[in-house]
N, C-alpha and C positions, 0 to 999 in steps of 0.2 A: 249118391244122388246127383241127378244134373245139375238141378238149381242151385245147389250148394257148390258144386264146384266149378259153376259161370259167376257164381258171387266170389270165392277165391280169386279165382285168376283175374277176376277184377279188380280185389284190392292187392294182390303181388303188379299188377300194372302198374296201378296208383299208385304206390308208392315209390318201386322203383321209376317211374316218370318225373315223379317229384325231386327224388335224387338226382334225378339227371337234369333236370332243370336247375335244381342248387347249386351243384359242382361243377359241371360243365361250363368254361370260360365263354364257351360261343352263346348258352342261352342263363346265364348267370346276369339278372337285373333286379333293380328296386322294385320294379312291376310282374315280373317273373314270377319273383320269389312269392310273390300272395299267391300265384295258380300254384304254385306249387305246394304251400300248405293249403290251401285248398281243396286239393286232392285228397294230400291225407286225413283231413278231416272227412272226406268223404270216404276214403278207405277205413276210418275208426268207423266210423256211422254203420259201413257193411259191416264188418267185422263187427260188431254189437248184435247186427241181425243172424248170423250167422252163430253166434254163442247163444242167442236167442234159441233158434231151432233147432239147434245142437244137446238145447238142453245142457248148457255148460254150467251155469249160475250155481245147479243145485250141490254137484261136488266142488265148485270150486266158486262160494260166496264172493272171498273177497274181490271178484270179476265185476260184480254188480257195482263197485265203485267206477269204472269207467263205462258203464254203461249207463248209469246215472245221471250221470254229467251233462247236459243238453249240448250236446256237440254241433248242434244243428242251428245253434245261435251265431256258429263262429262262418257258417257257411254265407250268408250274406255281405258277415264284414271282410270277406277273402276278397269277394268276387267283386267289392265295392273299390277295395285298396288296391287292387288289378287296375283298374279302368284309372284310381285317380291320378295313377301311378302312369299315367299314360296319355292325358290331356296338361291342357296351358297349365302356365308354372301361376300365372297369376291368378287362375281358377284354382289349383289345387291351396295355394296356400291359403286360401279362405276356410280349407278343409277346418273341423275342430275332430280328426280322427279319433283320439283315446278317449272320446265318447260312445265308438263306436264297441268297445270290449266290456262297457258296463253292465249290460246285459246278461252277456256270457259269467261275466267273473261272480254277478247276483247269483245269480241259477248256480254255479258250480260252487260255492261259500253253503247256500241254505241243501241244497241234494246232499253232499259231502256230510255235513252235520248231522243232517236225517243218519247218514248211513250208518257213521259213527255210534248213533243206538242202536240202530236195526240190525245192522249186518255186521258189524266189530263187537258191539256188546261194552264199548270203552267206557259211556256213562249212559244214564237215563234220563229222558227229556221229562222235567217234570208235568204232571198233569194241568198242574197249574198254569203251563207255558201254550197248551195245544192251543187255545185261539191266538194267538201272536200267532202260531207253527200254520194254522187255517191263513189266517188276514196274510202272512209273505207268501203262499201257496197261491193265494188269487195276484197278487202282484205278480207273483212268475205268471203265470196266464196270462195275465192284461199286457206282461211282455214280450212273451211270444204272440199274441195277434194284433200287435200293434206297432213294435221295432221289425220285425222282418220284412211285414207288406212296405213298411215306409223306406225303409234302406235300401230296398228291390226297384220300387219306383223311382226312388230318388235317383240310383245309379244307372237307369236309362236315362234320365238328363243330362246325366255328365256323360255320357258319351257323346254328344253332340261338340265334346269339348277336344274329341283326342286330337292330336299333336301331326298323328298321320291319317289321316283320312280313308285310304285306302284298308285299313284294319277295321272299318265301321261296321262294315259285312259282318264280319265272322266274330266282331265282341260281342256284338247286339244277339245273333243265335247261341252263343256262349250264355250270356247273360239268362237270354231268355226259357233256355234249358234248365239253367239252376234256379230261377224262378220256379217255372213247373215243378219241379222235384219238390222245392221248400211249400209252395202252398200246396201241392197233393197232399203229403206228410201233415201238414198244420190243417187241413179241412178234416183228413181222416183222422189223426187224432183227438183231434173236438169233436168228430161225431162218436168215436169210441165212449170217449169221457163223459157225453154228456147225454148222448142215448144207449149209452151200455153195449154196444153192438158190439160180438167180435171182429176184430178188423186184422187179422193175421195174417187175412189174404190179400187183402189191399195193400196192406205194409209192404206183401214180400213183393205185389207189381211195383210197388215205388222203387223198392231194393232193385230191381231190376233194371226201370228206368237209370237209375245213379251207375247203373254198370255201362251203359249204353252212353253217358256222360264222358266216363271216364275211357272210353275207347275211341269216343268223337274228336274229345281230346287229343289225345295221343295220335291220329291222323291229319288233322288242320293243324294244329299250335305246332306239331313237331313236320309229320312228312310233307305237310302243303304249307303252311307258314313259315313254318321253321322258329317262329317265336323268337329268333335273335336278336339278342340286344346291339349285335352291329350293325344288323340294318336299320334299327330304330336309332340308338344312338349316331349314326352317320350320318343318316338322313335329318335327323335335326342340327346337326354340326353345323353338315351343308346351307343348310335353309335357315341359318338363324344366327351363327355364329363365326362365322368364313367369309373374310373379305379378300379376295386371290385378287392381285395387281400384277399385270403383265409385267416382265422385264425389258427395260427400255423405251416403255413406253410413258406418256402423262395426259390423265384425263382434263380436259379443260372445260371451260363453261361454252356449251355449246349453242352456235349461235347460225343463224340462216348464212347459206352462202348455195352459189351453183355448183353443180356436180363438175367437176373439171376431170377426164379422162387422160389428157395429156400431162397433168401436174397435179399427185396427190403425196397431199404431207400428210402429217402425223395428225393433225388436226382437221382431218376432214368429217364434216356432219356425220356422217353413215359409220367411219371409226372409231367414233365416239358414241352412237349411239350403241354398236355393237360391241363396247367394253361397256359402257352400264348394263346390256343388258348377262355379260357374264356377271359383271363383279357385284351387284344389285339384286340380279332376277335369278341366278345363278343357270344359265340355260344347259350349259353346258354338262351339267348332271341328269341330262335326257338323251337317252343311251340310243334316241332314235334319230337324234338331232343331225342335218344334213344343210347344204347351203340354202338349197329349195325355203327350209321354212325359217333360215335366219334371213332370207331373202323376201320374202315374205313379211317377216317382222320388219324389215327395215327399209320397204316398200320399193326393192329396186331388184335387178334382174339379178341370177345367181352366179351370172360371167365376172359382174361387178362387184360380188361379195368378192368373190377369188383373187381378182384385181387389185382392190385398193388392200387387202391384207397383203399379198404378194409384196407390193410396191411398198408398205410400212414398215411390214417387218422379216420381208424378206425369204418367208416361210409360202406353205400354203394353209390350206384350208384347216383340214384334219391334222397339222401337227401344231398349229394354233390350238386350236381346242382340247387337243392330249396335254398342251403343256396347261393349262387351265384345271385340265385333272391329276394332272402329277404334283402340283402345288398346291391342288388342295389335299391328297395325300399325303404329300410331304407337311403339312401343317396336324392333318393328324397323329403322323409318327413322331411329332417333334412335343404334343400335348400328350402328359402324362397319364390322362385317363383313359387314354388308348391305347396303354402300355401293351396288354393283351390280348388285344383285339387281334383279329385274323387279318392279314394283310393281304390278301387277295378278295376278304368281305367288303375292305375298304377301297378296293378298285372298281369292284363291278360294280357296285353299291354309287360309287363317287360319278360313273357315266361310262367306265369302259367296256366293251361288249363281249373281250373275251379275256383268257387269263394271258394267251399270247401278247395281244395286242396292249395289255397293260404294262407287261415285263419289258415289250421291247419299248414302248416309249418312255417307260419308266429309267432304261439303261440308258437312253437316247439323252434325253434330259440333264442324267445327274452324270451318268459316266457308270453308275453302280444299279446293280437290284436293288429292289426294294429289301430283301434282307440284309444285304451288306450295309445299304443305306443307313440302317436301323440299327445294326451292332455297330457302324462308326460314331453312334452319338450325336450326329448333327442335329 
């Protein structure tokens, strides 16, 4: 049957994607790793529908213990711990996360227990138990339509919080996709339950939908994003935790004076504004960056950017700002949570435009590549 084997190849995606998001050094993160069981909860969810129409259940009972399970609780706290995992540190620690599993782990304690009469035969519920068994059955209800819609909204909030901006795009249609899936699924559901309707066929479009999910996925997060924790991780490095100081030179308190063309020292206004604005604003990891708009920034012609760095340090232009990128690379290979990191992520990533152009100033610089660099232990 097609349908059954586009729901397959959706969850052998899913999970293989998921693996590869785990194990793989280059997309291996705290933020990662929730899309990654995310998936395969959504690969269980398929794989439930699919034993479903398979008609699995009836030779092989004890299936129905993980079909059971409301697996569909865990799908909003993935996609929530995604995103927090991915804005300010001072918003995320406000989080009170392991609130967010009480849901799921409720539902999975009282379904499990049913099963254990129903479908194991272990003990029987007494009679005398079934309204207590009725009253936690509406509590699982009142928690499914009241923790999911709230967890869903809440986590379009906090994207307003991520860390890189540029990723706002494609979280917010991320988000917004597993949204739809979870309240289709939770409306159709409630109208099943509670106007008796068969709903087998609307299931299997949700089922479909979450396949469409789970391929979208696998094209942005991997072939067009790439999902990498080294570009996330570097670019917050850069931007938050990297103070690069030229060598030979010292930033002083800057203070008005004329532009002097015949005699420029170390201390001139314009050479001074243009180390804060590496060592501050970090410019120099804008891979477009040219004298034109550091000339610009610092409100004089682009002859006289070239000039007064010429005349300080003796260099020009572009290998001024290579060595600005090579030390902040080299501060990454020297911090230990970059152990693994891709060292050419960490170049292009840091401002350099090509792999060439990083090795040679990178050799320029130290004397060594950046791999020799790295196995000498500096």
């Amino acid at each position: 049957m097609i349908y059954t084997t586009l729901l397959n190849i959706a969850i052998f995606q899913g999970v293989l994607l998921g693996l590869i998001i785990l194990k793989s050094s280059l997309f291996n993160s705290n933020s990662n790793k929730y899309l990654a069981y995310l998936l395969f909860t959504l690969s269980i969810l398929l794989l439930n529908h699919v034993l479903a129409i398979e008609d699995a259940y009836k030779p092989y009972p004890f299936l129905q213990f993980i079909d059971d399970v409301e697996w569909a609780f865990l799908l909003p706290v993935f996609i929530f711990l995604f995103i927090i995992n991915r804005i300010e540190d001072a918003v995320k620690s406000k989080q009170k996360i392991y609130l967010c599993f009480i849901p799921f782990v409720y539902s999975a304690v009282l379904n499990i227990t049913n099963d254990l009469d129903s479908v194991a035969g272990i003990y029987k519920i007494p009679a005398t138990l079934f309204d207590i068994i009725n009253v936690l059955g509406l509590i699982h209800l009142l928690l499914a339509v009241t923790f999911i819609p709230f967890l869903l909204i809440y986590s379009f909030f906090m994207v307003k919080h991520l860390k890189v901006k540029e990723e706002e795009n494609w979280v917010v249609i991320l988000l917004s996709l597993v949204s739809l899936l979870l309240m289709s699924w939770l409306i159709t559901a409630l109208t099943g339950l509670i106007l008796k309707y068969d709903i087998s066929s609307t299931m299997s479009g949700v089922a479909l939908f979450g396949t469409f999910i789970i391929h979208w996925t696998a094209y942005k997060g991997i072939y067009k994003y790439k999902l990498a924790k080294n570009k996330e991780a570097v670019h917050n490095f850069l931007h938050t935790d990297l103070l690069v100081t030229y060598p030979d030179s010292q930033i002083v308190e800057i203070r008005p004076s004329e532009e002097n063309k015949e005699c420029i020292a170390a201390d001139n206004i314009y050479f001074q504004k243009l180390q804060l604005l590496c060592n501050e604003q970090h410019i120099y990891t804008d891979s477009t960056l040219n004298r034109e708009k550091v000339a610009e920034k610092l409100g004089i012609s682009p002859g006289y950017v070239s000039q007064i760095v010429n005349a300080i340090t003796g260099d020009n232009f572009a290998n001024y700002i290579n060595n600005y990128l090579v030390e902040a690379v080299k501060e990454m290979i020297s911090n230990s949570e970059f152990e693994n990191y891709n060292l050419l992520a960490m170049g292009l990533e840091s401002g350099f435009t090509s792999k060439t152009t990083f090795y040679k100033s990178f050799k320029k610089a130290t004397g060594q590549t950046p791999n020799e660099y790295k196995n000498s232990g500096k």
